[in-house]
Backbone as a ProteinNet text record, in pm:
[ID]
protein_1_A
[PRIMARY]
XXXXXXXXXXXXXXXXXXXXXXXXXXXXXXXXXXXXXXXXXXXXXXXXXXXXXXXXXXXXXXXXXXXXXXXXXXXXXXXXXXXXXXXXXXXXXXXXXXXXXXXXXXXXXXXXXXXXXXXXXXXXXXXXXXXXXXXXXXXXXX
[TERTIARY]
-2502.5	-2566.9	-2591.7	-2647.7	-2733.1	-2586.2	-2504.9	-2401.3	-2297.1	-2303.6	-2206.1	-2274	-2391.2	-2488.8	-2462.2	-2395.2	-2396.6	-2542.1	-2634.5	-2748	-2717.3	-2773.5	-2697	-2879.9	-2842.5	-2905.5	-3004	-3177.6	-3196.1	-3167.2	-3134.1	-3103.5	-2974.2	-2875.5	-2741.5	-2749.9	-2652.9	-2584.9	-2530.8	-2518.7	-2455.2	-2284	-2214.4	-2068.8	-2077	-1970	-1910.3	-1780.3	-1723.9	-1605.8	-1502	-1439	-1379.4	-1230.2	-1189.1	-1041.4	-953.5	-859	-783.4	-610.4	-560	-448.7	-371.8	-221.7	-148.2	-112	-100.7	-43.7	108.1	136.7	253.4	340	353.3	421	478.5	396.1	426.8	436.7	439.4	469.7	636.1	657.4	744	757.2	861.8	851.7	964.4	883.7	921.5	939.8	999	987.8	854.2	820.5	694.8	752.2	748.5	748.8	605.5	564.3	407.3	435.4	405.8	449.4	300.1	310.4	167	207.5	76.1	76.1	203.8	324.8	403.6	396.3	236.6	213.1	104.3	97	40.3	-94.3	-92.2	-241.9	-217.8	-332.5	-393.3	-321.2	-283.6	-186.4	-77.5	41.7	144.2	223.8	238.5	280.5	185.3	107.2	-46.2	-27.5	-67.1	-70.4	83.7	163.7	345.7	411.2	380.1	491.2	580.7	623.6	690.5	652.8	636	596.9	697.3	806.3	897	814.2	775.8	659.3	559.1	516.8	419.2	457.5	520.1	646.5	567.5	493.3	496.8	584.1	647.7	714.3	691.4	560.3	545.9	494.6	538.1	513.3	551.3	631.6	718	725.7	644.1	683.6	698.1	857	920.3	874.9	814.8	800.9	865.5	1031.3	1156.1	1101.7	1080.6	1067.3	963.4	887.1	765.2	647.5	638.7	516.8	594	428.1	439.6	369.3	410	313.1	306.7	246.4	236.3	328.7	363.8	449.8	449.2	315	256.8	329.9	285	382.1	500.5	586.1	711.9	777.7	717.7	752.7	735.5	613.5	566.2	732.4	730.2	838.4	967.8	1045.7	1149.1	1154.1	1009.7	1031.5	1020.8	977	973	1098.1	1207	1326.5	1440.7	1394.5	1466.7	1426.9	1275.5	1312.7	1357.8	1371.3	1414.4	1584.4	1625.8	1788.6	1814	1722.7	1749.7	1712.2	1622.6	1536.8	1640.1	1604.5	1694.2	1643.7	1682.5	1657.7	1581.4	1607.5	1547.6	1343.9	1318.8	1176.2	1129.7	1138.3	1115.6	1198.6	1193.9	1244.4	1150.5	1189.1	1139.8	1110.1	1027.4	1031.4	985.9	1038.4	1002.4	877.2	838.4	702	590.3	612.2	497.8	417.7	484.3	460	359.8	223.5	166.7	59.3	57.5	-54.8	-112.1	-275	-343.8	-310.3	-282.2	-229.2	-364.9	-438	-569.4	-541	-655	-715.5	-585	-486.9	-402.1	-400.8	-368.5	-407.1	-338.1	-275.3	-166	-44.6	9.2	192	255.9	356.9	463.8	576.8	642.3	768.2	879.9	953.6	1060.4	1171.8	1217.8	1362.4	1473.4	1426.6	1619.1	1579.4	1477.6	1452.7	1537.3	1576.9	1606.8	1547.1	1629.4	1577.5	1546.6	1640	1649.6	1581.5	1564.1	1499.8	1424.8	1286.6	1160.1	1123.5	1113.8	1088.2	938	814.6	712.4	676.8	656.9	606.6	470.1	378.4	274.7	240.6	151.6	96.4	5.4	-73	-221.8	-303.5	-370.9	-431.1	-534.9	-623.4	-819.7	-886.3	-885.5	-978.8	-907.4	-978	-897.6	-973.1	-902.8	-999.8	-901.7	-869.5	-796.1	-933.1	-940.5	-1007.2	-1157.5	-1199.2	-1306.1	-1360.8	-1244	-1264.9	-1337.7	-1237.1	-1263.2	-1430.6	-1473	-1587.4	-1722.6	-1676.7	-1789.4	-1788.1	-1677.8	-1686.5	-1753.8	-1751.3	-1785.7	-1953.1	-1978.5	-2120.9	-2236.5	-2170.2	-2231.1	-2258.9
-1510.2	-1384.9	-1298.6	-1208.9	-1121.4	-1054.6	-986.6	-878.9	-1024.6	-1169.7	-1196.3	-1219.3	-1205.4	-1200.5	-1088.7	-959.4	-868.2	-773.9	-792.6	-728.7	-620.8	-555.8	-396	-465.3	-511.9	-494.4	-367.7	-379.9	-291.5	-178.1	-39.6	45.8	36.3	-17.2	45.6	93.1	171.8	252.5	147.8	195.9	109	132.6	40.8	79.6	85.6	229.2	263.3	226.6	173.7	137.3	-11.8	-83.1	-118.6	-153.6	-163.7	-125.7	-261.1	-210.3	-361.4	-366.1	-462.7	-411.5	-563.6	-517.2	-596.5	-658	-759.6	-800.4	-773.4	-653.8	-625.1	-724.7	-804.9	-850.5	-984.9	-1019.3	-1100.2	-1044.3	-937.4	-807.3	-825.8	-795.2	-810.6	-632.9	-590.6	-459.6	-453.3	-345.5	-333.5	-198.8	-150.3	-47.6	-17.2	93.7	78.6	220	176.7	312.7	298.5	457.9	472.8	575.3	521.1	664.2	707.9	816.5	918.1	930.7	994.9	1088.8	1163.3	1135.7	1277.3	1403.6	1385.7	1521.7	1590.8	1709.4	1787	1803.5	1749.5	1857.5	1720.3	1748.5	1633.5	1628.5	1761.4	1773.4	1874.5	1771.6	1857.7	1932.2	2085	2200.4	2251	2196.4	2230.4	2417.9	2451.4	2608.6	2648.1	2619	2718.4	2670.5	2515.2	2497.5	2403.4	2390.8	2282.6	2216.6	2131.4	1988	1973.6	1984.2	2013.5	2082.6	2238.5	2286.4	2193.4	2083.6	2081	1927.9	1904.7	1778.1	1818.3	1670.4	1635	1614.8	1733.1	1721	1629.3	1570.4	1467.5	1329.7	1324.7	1134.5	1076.6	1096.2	938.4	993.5	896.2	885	756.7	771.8	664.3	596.1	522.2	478.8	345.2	414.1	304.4	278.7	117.8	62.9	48.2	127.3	242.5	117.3	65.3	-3.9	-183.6	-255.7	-391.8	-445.4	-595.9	-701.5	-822.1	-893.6	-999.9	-1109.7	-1188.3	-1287.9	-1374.6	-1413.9	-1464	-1402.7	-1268.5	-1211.6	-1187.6	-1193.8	-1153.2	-1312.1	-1441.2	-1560.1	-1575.4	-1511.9	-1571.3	-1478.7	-1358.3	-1237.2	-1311.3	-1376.4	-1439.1	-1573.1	-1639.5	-1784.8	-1698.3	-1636.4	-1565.1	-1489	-1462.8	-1384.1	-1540.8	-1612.7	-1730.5	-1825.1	-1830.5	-1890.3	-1780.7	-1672.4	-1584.2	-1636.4	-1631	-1640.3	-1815.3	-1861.5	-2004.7	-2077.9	-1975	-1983.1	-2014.3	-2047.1	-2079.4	-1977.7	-1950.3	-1872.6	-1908.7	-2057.5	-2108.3	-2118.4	-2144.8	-2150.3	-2019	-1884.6	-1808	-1664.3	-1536	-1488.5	-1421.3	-1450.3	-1444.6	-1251.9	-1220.4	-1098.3	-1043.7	-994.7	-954.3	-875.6	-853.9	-751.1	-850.3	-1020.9	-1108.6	-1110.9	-1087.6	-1113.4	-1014.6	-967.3	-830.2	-865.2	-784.3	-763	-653	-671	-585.8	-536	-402.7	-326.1	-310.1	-306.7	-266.1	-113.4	-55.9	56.7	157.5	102.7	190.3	168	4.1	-25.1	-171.9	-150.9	-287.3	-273.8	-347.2	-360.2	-450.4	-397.1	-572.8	-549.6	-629.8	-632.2	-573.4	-491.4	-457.2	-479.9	-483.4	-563.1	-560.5	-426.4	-437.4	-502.5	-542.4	-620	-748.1	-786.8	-879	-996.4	-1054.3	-1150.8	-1081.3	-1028.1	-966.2	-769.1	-748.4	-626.9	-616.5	-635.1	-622.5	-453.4	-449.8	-321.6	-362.6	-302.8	-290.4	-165.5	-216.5	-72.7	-54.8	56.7	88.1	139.2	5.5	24.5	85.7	111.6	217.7	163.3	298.8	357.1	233.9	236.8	137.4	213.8	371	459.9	566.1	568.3	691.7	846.3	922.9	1080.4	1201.8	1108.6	1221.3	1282	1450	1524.2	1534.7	1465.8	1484.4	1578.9	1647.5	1808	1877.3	1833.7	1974.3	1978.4	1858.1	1802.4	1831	1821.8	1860.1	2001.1	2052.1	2208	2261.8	2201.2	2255.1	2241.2	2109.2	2082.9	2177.9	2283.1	2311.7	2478.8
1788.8	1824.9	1701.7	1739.1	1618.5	1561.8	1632.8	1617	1507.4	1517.9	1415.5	1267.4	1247	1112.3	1047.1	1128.5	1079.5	1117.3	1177.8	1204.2	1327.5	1313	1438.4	1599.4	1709.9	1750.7	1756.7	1848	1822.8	1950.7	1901.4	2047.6	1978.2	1934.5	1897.3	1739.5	1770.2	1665.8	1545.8	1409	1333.2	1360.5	1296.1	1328.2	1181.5	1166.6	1044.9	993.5	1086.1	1033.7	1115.2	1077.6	1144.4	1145.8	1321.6	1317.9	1346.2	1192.3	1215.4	1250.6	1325.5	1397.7	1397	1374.1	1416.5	1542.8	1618.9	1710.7	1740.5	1832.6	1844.1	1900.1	2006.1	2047.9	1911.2	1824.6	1733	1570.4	1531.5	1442.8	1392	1253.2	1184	1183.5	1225.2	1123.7	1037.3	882.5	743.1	717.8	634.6	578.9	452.9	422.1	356.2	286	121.9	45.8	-1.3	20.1	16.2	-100.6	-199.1	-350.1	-352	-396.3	-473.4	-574.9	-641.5	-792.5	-779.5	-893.1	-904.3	-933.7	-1028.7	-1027.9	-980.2	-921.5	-878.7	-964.1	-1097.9	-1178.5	-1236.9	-1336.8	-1433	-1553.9	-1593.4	-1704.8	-1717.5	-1644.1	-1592.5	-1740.2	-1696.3	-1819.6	-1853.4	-1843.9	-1912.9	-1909.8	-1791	-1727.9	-1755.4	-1702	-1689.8	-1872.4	-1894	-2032.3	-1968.7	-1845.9	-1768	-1643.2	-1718.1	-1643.5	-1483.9	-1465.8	-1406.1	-1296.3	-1300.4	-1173.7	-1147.2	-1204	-1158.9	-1041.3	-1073.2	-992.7	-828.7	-742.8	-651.1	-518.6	-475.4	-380.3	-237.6	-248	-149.2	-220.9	-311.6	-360.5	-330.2	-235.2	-211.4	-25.7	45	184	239.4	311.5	357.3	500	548.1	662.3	671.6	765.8	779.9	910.4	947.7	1025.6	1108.2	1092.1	1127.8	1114.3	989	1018.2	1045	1087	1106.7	1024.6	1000.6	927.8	1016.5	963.7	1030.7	1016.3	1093	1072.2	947.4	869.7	793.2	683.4	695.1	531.2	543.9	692.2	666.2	615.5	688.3	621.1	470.2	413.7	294.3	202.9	213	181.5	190.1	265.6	281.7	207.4	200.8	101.4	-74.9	-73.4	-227.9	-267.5	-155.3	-145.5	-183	-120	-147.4	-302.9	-305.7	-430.8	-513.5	-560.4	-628.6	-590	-520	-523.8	-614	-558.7	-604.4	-722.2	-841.1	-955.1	-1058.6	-1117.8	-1266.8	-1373	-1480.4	-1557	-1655.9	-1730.4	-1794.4	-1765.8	-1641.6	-1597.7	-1631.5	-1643	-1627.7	-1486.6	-1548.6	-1444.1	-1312.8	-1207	-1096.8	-1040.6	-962.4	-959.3	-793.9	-732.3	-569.6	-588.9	-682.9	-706.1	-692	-737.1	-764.9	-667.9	-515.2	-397.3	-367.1	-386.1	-345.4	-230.3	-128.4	-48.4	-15.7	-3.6	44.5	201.5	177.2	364.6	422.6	557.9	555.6	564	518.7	459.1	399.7	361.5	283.5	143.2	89.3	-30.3	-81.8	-206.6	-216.6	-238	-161.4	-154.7	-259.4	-285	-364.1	-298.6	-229.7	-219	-269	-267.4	-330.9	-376.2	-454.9	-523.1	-431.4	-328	-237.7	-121.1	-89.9	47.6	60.6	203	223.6	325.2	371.3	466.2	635.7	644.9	753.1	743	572.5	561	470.8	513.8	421.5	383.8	238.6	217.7	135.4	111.3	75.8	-16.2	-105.5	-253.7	-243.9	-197.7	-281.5	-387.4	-415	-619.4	-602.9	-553.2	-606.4	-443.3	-416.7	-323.8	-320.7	-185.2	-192.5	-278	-264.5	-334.6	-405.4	-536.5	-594.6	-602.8	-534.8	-516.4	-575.5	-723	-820.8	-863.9	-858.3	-903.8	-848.9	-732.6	-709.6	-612.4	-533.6	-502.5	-585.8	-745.1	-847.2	-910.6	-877.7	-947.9	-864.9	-729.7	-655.6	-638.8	-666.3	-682.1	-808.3	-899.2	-1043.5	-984.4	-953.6	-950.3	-858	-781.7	-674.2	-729.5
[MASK]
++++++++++++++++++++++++++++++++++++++++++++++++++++++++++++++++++++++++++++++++++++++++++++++++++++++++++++++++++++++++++++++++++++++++++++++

């Protein structure tokens, strides 16, 4: 059909977005540290002299248990938890970070060093989109 080419029949609307979802009944849930920018401005001290004010009081939000993955990554997360216990040193050292996935529309994860078998924790490394400063920019421009 036309709608799997990607072509918008005619008489409908385009779709702007689409929504992607875990299967709950078969859902792993993880903990997810979601870090931000620590700082508040572009060049923290810049304005006061201490960097210290300008410190991000919301960079770091915890969602314990809160989200799901799929079975797929909580398996892949547990064989990478295991060869890490079981690695030799000589090959090289092993790292829970190697493991990274794309979250949909939040960004990319790595695994975290304190996770276990039974408790997956997930780090975000950097956002899908970055919209440092582009308030300030469309404000200047206008």
């Amino acid at each position: 059909p036309e709608t799997r080419a990607g072509v918008t029949p005619e008489g409908m609307s385009r779709v702007k977005g689409i929504i992607h979802w875990v299967e709950a009944s078969t859902a792993v849930p993880c903990t997810v540290n979601q870090y931000d920018r620590l700082f508040t401005t572009e060049e923290p001290g810049k304005e006061s002299g201490d960097y210290l004010t300008d410190l991000n009081p919301d960079s770091l939000q915890v969602l314990d248990k809160s989200a799901f993955v799929e079975p797929s990554v909580a398996l892949d997360a547990k064989a990478k938890l295991e060869e890490i216990g079981t690695s030799s040193t000589s090959s090289g050292t092993l790292y829970p970070s190697s493991l990274a996935y794309q979250f949909e529309r939040s960004g990319y994860f790595a695994l975290d060093k304190d996770s276990s078998a039974d408790d997956l924790v997930f780090n975000r490394v950097t956002t899908l989109r970055d919209t440092w400063g582009v308030t300030d920019k469309k404000q200047n421009a206008q």
